[in-house]
C-alpha positions as CSV (number, residue, x, y, z in Angstrom):
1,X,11.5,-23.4,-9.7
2,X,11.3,-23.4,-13.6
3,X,8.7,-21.3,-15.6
4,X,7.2,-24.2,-16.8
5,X,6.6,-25.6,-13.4
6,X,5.5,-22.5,-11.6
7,X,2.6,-22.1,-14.4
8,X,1.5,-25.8,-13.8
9,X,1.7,-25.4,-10.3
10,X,-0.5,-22.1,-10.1
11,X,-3.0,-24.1,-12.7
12,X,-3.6,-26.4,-9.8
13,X,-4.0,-24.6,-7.1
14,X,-6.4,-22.7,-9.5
15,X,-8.3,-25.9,-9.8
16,X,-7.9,-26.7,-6.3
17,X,-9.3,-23.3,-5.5
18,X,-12.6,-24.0,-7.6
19,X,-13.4,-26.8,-6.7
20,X,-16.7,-27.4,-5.1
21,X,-15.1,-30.5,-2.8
22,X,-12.7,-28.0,-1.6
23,X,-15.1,-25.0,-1.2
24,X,-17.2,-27.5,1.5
25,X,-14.3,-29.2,2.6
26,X,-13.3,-25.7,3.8
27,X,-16.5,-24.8,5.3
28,X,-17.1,-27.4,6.8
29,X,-13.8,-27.8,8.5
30,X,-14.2,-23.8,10.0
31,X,-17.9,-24.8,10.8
32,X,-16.8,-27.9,12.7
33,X,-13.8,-25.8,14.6
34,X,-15.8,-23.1,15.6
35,X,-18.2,-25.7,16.7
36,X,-15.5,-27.2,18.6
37,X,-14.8,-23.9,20.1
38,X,-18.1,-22.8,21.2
39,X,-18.7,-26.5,23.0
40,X,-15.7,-26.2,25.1
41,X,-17.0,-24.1,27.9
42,X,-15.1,-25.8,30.7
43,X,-12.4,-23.7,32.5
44,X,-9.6,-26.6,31.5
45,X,-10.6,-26.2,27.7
46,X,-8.8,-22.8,27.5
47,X,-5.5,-24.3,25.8
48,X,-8.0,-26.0,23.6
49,X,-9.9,-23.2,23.1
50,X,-6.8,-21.4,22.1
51,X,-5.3,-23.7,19.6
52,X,-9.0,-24.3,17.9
53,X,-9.1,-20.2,17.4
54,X,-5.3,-20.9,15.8
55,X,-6.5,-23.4,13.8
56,X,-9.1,-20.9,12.7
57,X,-7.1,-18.4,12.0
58,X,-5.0,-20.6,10.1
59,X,-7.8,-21.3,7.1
60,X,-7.6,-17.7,5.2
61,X,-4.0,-18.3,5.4
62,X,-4.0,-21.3,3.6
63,X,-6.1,-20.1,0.9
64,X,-4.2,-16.7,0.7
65,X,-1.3,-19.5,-0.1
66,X,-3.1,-21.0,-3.1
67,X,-3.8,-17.8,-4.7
68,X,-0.5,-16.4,-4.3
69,X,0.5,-20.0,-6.0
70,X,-2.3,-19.0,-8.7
71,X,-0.9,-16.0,-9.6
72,X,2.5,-16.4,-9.9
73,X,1.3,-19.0,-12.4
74,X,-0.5,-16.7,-14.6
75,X,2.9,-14.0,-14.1
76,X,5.2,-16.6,-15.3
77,X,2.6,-17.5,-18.2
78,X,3.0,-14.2,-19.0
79,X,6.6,-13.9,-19.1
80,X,6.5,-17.1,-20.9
81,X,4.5,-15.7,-23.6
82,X,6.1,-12.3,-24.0
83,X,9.8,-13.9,-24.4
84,X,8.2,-15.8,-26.8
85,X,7.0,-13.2,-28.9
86,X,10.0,-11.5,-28.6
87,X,12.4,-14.4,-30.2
């Protein structure tokens, strides 16, 4: 991946990251699987049970993902800007 699109790329995720529709879209979506979880109390819902704690383990993981993405943006704007002060 070029400089160029890696900065682009970490400047949306940033955005994506900020974003109050994201922040609630998250929360909600852990609220409603742990929800989810706590609701299925019947002794067949363990595989269910199981995959709804994967799926909530899942969301930090995600996010951990977009800030990586963020800032290897801001390195490679860096990088950018150095080599150009250097030419």
């Amino acid at each position: 991946m070029d400089e160029q699109k890696k900065i682009l790329d970490g400047l949306e995720a940033e955005q994506i990251l900020n974003s109050e529709v994201f922040k609630k879209a998250f929360e909600n979506l852990k609220k409603e699987y742990v929800q989810h979880w706590l609701n299925s109390v019947d002794v067949d819902g363990v595989s269910l049970r199981e995959d709804i704690h994967k799926a909530i383990l899942l969301l930090p993981l995600i996010e951990k993902h977009l800030r990586i993405i963020v800032e290897k943006g801001k390195l490679s704007k860096f990088q950018t800007e150095k080599l150009k002060k250097i030419k």
